[in-house]
C-alpha positions in Angstrom: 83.1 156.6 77.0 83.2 152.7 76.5 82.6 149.7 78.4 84.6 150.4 81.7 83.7 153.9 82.4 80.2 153.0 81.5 80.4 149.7 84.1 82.1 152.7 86.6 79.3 155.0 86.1 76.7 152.4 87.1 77.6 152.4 90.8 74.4 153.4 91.8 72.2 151.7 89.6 70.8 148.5 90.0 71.8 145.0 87.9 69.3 145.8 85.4 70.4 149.2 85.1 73.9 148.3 85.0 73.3 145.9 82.0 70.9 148.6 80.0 74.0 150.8 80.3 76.7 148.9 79.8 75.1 147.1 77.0 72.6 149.7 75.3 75.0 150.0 71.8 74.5 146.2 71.3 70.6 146.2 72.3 67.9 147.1 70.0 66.2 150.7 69.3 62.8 149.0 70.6 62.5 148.5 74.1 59.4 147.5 74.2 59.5 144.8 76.7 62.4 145.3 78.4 62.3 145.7 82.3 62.1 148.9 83.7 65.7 148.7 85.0 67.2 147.8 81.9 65.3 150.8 80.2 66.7 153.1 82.8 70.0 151.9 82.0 69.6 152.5 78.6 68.7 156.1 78.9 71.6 156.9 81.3 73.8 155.5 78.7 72.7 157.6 75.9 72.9 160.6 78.4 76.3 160.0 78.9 77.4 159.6 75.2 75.8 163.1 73.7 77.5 164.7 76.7 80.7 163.4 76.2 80.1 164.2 72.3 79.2 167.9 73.2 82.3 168.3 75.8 84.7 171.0 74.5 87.3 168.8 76.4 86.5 165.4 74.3 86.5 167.6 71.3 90.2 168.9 72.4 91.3 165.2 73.0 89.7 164.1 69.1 91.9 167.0 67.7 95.0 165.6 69.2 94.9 162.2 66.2 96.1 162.7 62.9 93.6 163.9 59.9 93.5 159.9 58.6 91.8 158.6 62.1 89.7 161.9 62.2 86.4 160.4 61.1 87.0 157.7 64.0 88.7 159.4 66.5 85.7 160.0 69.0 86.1 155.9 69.2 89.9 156.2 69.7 88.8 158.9 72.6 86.5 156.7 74.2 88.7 153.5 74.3 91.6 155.9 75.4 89.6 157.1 77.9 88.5 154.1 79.4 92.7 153.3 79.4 93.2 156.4 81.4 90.3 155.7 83.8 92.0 152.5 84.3 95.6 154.0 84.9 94.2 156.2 87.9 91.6 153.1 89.6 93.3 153.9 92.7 91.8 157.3 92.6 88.7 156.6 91.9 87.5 153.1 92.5 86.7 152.0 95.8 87.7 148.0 95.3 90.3 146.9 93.1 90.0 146.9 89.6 90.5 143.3 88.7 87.5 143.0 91.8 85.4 145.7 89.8 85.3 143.7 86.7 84.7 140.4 87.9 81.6 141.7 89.8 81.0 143.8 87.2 80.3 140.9 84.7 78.5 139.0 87.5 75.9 142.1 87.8 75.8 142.7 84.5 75.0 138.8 83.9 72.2 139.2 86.6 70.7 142.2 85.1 70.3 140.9 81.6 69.1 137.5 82.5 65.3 138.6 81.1 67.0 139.9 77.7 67.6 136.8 76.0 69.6 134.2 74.5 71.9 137.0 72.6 72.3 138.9 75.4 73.4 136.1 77.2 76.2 135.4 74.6 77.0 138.4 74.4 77.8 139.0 78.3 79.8 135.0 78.0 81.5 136.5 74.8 82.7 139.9 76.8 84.0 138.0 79.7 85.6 135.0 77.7 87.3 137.6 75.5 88.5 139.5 78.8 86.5 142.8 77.2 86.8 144.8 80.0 90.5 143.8 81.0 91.4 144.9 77.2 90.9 148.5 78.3 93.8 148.4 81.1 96.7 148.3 78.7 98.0 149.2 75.5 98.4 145.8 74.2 94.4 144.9 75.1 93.3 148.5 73.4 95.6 147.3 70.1 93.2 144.4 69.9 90.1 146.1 71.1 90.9 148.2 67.5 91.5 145.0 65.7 88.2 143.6 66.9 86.3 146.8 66.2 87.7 147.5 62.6 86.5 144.3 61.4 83.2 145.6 61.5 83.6 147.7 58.4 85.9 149.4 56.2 85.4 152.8 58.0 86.7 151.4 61.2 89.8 149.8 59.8 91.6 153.2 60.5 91.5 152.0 63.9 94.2 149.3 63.8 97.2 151.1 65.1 95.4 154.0 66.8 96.9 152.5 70.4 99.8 154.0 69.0 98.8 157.6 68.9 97.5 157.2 72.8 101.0 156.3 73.8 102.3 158.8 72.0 99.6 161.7 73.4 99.4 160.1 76.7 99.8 162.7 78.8 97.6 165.5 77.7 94.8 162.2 77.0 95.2 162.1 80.8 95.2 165.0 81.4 91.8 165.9 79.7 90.4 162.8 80.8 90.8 164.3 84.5 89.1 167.4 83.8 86.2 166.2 82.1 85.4 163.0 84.2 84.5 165.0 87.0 81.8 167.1 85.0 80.3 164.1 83.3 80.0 162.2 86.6 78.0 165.4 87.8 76.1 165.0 85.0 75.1 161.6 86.1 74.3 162.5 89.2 72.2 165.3 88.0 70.5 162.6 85.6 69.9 160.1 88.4 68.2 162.9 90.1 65.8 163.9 88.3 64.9 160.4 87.2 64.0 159.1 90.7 62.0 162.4 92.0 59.5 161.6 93.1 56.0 162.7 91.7 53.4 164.8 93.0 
């Protein structure tokens, strides 16, 4: 999953938690120091991504991109499943979407505010750039892909990808709407047993 569905599966979370788990693949390994909250986050985040790695679904939905994208198609599934999340709000989010983002950077923004000048530039970077917005339509995923592939010379298989969505739209949706509902149980499950209490 990427940003969005990450920010979506923060609802009941905290600002620091929020923050750790929208922005644990840009934070360090070592979180010594970091609040308690953000730490949280973190953990919730990597929950979520070996689930969605393990997810016969998610591995259905990688199969579905052609043999030159195979080595980054579970980034092509994540942004396209952060598209389709985005396609269905009304379903599943309880204010507006363009409402949902803005407070989303806000809490996010709040959350972070003990984690540094970087963090802070990155969070100014995400909203000048419109990060989150990028995921609501093919034309913001095409230069999501742009952005990512400049990292390296792996990810340049990326440019285009959008593409491929359109083109396997409907069974991307499809599989996005069987698995959400398991991985959001697995949240909750994970939330659980976090906040039992001892003793």
């Amino acid at each position: 999953m990427n940003l969005l569905a990450h920010l979506h599966l923060s609802r009941d979370l905290d600002a620091e938690g929020t923050a750790g788990n929208v922005l644990a693949d840009f934070l360090p390994n070592d979180l010594t120091g970091f609040p308690p909250g953000v730490v949280e986050g973190i953990h919730l985040h990597r929950r979520i991504d070996a689930f969605t790695d393990r997810h016969p679904v998610v591995g259905d939905a990688r199969d579905l991109f052609s043999p030159s994208r195979r080595r980054v198609a579970s980034i092509i599934v994540d942004i396209a499943f952060d598209y389709t999340l985005s396609r269905d709000w009304d379903g599943r989010g309880d204010t507006p979407l363009p409402e949902f983002i803005e407070s989303g950077y806000a809490t996010i923004g709040f959350g972070a505010r003990d984690l540094g000048e970087r963090a802070a530039a990155l969070i100014a970077r995400m909203r000048s750039r419109c990060w989150l917005e990028s995921y609501t339509s093919l034309e913001g995923i095409a230069e999501t892909f742009r952005r990512i592939a400049r990292r390296s010379e792996a990810a340049a298989a990326l440019v285009g990808a959008e593409e491929e969505i359109a083109a396997n739209l409907d069974p991307l949706q499809d599989q996005f709407d069987r698995f959400y509902p398991d991985l959001q149980r697995e949240v909750a499950k994970f939330r659980t047993r976090r906040i039992r209490p001892m003793g």
